[in-house]
C-alpha positions, 0 to 999 in steps of 0.5 A: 571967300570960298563957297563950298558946294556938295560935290558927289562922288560917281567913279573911284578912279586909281591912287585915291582919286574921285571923279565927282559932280558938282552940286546937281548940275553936269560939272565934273571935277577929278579929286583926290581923296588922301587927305579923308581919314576913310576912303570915300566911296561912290554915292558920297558927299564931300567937300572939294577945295583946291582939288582935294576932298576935305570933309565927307558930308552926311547926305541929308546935310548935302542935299539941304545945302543944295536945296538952299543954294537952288532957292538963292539962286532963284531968288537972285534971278528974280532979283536980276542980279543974275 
């Protein structure tokens, strides 16, 4: 199963490739984005699987996604299973 969590783009680097944040957190990734039917551009959300952009999300989509991860994550700690 792969979990697809709102990467934002934050550079344009050369030969349609991104440099991108993961979720909210500090991780960054390099990806290209030959395969979007648009160019992407910086302050995009996209969906990132095996180092290619797949989907450009709406930004209140992405950040809802995020919001619900964040409350998951809270609630398995409460739990202790992280």
């Amino acid at each position: 199963m792969c979990l697809a969590i709102p990467a934002k783009v934050v550079e344009k680097l050369e030969n349609s490739m991104l440099k991108v944040r993961v979720g909210n957190g500090p991780t960054l990734l390099t990806a290209s984005g030959m395969l979007l039917p648009e160019p992407a551009e910086v302050g995009d959300y996209l969906i990132v699987h095996a180092g290619f952009a797949m989907k450009r999300l709406d930004p209140r989509e992405a950040e809802e996604s995020l919001a619900a991860l964040r409350e998951f994550a809270t609630a398995l700690e409460k739990d202790g299973q992280i």
